[in-house]
C-alpha positions in Angstrom: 144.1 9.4 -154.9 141.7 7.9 -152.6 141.7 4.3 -151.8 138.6 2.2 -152.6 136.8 0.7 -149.0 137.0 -2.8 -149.0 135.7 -3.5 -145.5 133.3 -2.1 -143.0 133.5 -2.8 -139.1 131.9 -1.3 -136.2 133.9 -0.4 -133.3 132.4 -1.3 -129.9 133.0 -0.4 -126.7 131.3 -0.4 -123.4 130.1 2.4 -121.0 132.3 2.2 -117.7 129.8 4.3 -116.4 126.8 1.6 -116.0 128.2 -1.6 -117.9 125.3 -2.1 -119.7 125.2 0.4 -122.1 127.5 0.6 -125.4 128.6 3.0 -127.8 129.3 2.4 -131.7 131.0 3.9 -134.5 131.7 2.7 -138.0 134.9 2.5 -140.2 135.1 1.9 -143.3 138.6 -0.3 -144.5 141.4 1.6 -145.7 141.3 4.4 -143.4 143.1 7.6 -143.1 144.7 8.3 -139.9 142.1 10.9 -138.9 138.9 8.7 -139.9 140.5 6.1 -137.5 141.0 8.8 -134.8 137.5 9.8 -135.3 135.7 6.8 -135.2 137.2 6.0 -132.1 136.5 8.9 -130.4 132.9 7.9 -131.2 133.5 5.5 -130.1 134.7 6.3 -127.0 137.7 4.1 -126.8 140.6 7.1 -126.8 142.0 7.2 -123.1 140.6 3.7 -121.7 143.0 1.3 -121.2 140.6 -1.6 -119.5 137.3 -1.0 -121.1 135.9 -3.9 -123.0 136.1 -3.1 -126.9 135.4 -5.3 -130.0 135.7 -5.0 -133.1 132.4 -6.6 -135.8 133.3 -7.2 -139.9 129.9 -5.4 -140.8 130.6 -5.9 -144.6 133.4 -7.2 -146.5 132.4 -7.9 -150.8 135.4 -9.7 -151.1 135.4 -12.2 -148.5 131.6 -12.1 -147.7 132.3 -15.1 -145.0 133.8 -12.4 -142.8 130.6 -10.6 -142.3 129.4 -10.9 -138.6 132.6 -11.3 -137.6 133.5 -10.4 -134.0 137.1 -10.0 -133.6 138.1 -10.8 -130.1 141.0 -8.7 -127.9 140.9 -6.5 -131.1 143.3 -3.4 -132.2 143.2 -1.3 -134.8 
């Protein structure tokens, strides 16, 4: 039985290559193991240890206050 999502978030992390540039993946809250895995190889935040990463509360029904939420020094 699947769990309902409760929670969406957008994973964040930055291009080492020029350090402006970003990439993004969203996640919606429960996740399985492998939709965790995959949004952060979309991520791009597999295999880098010192790049900068965040995490942003893009929706949340149940604690609508949490939305636009930036999560600093964030894991998942």
């Amino acid at each position: 039985m699947e769990q309902q999502k409760t929670m969406q978030i957008e994973l964040i992390t930055e291009n080492s290559t020029t350090g402006v540039d970003y990439y993004y993946a969203e996640l919606s809250l429960p996740a399985a193991d492998a939709e965790i895995r995959d949004a952060m190889q979309r991520a791009r935040i597999t295999g880098r240890q010192n790049a900068y990463q965040d995490i942003a509360i893009t929706e949340c029904p149940l604690l609508p206050e949490l939305v636009h939420t930036r999560l600093q020094a964030p894991t998942i």
